[in-house]
C-alpha positions as CSV (number, residue, x, y, z in Angstrom):
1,X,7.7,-122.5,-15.6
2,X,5.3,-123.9,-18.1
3,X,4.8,-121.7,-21.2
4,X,1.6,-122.9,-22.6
5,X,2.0,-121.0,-26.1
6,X,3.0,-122.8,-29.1
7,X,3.8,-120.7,-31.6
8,X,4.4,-117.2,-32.0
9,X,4.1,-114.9,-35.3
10,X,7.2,-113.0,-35.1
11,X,7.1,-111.1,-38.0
12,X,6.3,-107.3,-37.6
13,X,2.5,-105.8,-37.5
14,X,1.5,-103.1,-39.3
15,X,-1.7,-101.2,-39.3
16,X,-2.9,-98.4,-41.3
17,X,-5.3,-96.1,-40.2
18,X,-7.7,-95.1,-43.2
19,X,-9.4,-91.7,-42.9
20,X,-13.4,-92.1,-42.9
21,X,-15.9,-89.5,-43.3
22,X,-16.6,-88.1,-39.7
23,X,-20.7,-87.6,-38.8
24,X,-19.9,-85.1,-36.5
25,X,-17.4,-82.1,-35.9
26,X,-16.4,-81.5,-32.4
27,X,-13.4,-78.9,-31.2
28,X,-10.6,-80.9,-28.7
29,X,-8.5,-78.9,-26.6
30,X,-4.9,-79.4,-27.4
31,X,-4.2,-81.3,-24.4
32,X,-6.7,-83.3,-22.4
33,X,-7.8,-82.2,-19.2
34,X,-6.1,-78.6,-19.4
35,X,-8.0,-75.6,-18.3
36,X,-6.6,-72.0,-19.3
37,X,-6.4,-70.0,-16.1
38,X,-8.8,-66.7,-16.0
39,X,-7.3,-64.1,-15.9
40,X,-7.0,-62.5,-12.3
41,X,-9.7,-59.9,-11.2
42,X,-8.2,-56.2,-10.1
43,X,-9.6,-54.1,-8.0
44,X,-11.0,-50.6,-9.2
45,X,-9.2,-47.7,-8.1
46,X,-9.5,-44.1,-9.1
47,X,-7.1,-41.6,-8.5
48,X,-6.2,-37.8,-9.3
49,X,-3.1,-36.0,-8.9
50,X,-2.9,-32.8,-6.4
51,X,-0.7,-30.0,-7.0
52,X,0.5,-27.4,-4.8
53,X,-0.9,-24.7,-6.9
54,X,-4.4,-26.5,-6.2
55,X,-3.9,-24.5,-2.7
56,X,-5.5,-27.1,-0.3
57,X,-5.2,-26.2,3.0
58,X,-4.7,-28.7,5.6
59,X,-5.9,-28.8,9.0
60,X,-4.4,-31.2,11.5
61,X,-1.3,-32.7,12.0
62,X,0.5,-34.5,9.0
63,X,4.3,-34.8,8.3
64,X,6.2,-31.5,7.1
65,X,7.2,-33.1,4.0
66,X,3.7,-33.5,3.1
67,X,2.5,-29.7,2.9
68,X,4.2,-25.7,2.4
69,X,4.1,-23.8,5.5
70,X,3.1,-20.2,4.3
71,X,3.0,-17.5,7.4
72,X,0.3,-15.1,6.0
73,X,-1.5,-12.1,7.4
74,X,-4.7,-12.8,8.0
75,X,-7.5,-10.2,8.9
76,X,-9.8,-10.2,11.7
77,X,-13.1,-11.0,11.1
78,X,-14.8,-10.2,14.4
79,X,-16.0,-6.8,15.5
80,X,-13.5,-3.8,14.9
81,X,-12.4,-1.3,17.8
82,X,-14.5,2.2,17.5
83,X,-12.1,3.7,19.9
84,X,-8.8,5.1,19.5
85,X,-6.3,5.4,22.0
86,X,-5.2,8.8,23.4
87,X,-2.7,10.2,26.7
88,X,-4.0,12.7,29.3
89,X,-1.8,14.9,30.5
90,X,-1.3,13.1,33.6
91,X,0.2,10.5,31.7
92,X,-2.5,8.1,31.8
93,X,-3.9,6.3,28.6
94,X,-7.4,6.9,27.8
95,X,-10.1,5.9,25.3
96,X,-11.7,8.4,23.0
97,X,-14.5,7.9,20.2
98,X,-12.8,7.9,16.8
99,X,-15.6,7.6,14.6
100,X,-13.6,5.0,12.8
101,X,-13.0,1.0,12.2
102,X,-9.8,0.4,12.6
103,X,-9.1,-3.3,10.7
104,X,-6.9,-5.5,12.5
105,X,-4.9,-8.2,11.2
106,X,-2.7,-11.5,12.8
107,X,-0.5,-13.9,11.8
108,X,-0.9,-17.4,10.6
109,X,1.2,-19.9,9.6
110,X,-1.2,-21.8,7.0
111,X,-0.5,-25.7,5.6
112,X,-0.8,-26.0,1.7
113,X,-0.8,-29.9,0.5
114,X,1.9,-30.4,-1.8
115,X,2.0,-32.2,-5.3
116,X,0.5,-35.9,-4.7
117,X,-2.1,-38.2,-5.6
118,X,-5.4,-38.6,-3.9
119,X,-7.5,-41.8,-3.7
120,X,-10.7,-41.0,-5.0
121,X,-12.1,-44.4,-5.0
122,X,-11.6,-47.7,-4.8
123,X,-13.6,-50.8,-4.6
124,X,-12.5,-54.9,-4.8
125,X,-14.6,-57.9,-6.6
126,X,-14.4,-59.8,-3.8
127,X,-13.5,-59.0,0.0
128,X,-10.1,-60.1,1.4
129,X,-8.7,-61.4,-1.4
130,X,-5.8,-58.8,-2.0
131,X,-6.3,-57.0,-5.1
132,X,-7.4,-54.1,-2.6
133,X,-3.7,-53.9,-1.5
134,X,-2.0,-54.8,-4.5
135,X,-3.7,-51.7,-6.0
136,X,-2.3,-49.6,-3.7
137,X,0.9,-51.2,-3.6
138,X,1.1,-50.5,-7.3
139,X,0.0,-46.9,-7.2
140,X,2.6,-46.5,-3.5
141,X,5.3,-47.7,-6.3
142,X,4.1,-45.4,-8.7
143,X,4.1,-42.3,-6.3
144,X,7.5,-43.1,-5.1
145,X,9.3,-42.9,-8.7
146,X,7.7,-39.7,-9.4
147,X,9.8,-36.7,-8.6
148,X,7.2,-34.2,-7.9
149,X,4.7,-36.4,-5.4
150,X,8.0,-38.2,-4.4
151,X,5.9,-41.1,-2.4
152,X,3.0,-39.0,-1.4
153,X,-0.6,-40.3,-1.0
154,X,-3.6,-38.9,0.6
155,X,-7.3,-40.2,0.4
156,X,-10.6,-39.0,2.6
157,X,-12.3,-42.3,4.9
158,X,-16.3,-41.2,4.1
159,X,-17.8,-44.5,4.1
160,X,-21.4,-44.4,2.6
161,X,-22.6,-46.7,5.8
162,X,-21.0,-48.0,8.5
163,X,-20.2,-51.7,7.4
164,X,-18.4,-50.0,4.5
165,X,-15.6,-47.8,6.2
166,X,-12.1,-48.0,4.6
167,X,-10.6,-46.8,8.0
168,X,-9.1,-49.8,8.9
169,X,-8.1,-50.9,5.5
170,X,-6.0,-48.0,5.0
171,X,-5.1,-48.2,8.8
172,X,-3.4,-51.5,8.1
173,X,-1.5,-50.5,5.2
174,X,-0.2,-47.8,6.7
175,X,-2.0,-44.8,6.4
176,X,-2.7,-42.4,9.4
177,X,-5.3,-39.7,10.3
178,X,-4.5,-36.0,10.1
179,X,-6.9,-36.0,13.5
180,X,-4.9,-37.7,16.4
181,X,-7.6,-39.4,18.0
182,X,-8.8,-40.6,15.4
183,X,-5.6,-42.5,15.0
184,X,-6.1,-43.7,18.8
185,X,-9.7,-45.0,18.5
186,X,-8.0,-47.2,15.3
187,X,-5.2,-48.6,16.9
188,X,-7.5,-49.5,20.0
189,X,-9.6,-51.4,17.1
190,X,-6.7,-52.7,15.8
191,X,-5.4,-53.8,19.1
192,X,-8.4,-55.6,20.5
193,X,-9.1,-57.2,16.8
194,X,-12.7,-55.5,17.6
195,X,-15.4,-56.5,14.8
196,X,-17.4,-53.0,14.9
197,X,-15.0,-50.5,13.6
198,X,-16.5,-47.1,14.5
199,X,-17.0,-45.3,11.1
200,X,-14.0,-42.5,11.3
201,X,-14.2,-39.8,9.1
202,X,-11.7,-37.7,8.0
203,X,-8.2,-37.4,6.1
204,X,-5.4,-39.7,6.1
205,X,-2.4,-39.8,4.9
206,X,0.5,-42.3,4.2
207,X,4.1,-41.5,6.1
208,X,7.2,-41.2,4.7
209,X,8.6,-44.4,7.1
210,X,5.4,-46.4,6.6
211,X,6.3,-46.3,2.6
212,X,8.7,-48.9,2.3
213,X,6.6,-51.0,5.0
214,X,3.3,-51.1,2.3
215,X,5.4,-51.9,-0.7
216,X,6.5,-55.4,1.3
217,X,3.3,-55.7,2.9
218,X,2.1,-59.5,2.9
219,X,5.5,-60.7,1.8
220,X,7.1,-63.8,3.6
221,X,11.0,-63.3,4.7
């Protein structure tokens, strides 16, 4: 191998760097090329808490644990009987003008909502990105630790027009219609993976046994 230099200056080489008047001011990040992250966009959800005091009254089916069953006497509000009853003296039963209303009351058994929280309202920046469902998550969490709603959630599907219903959204996580067929028109949606989701209207609930199922909802095992 033919090294074609000479000589070589081994001694060391020092430099010193001599601070000059700059002509302009400009702000460097610390390090090159580094962006700080924004900050994750949440979704906007508005809730109230129920209490059983509140006196709701539910119609429908929903879970026991959800609402007080209260047997009250209720009265009639139809037309009262003018007539009272009276016996002949053959034994046979008759009808006679009294000249008197006689009120007439039944039994009921009536379904107050218990203490819970209600979703009011909620709305995400951007669709299908999962803030939606880590909001509720969060509040599902929150419901469960609290020893008076003890996991319970409610929330009214009334979507302003049809492209905007929640049904299937709160389908999906769990939640269930107190109206039965209502539950079977959104599990035939569900099913079939159909695009036009009728616009269901009504109450839902979330079930004890589908609690546990939205607070690991989207997780990988």
């Amino acid at each position: 191998m033919i090294n074609n230099i000479q000589t070589m200056d081994l001694r060391p080489q020092m430099s010193v760097a001599k601070a000059t008047p700059s002509l302009s001011s400009m702000s460097m990040p610390a390090i090159l090329g580094f962006k700080t992250p924004q900050l994750k966009e949440k979704a906007t959800l508005r809730v109230k808490k129920i209490r059983r005091g509140d006196n709701i009254i539910i119609p429908g089916e929903i879970d026991d644990d959800y609402v007080d069953i209260v047997e009250e006497e209720v009265e009639y509000k139809g037309k009262y009987s003018r007539y009272a009853e009276g016996s002949g003296g053959d034994g046979n039963f008759f009808a006679k003008p009294s000249g008197l209303f006689i009120p007439k009351t039944y039994k009921r058994k009536i379904k107050y909502l218990k203490n819970c929280y209600i979703i009011d309202y909620i709305q995400s920046p951007k669709p299908k990105c999962g803030q939606g469902t880590e909001a509720i998550k969060q509040l599902a969490e929150k419901a469960m630790f609290d020893s008076r709603a003890q996991g319970r959630i409610v929330t009214f599907s009334a979507p302003i027009m049809k492209e905007s219903s929640p049904a299937m959204f709160f389908y999906k996580l769990g939640f269930r219609f107190t109206d039965p067929l209502c539950n079977e028109v959104m599990e035939e949606c569900r099913r079939n993976n159909m695009p036009d989701i009728p616009a269901q209207i009504g109450m839902m609930y979330l079930p004890k046994n589908k609690l546990n199922k939205l607070l690991h909802y989207g997780e990988l095992f």
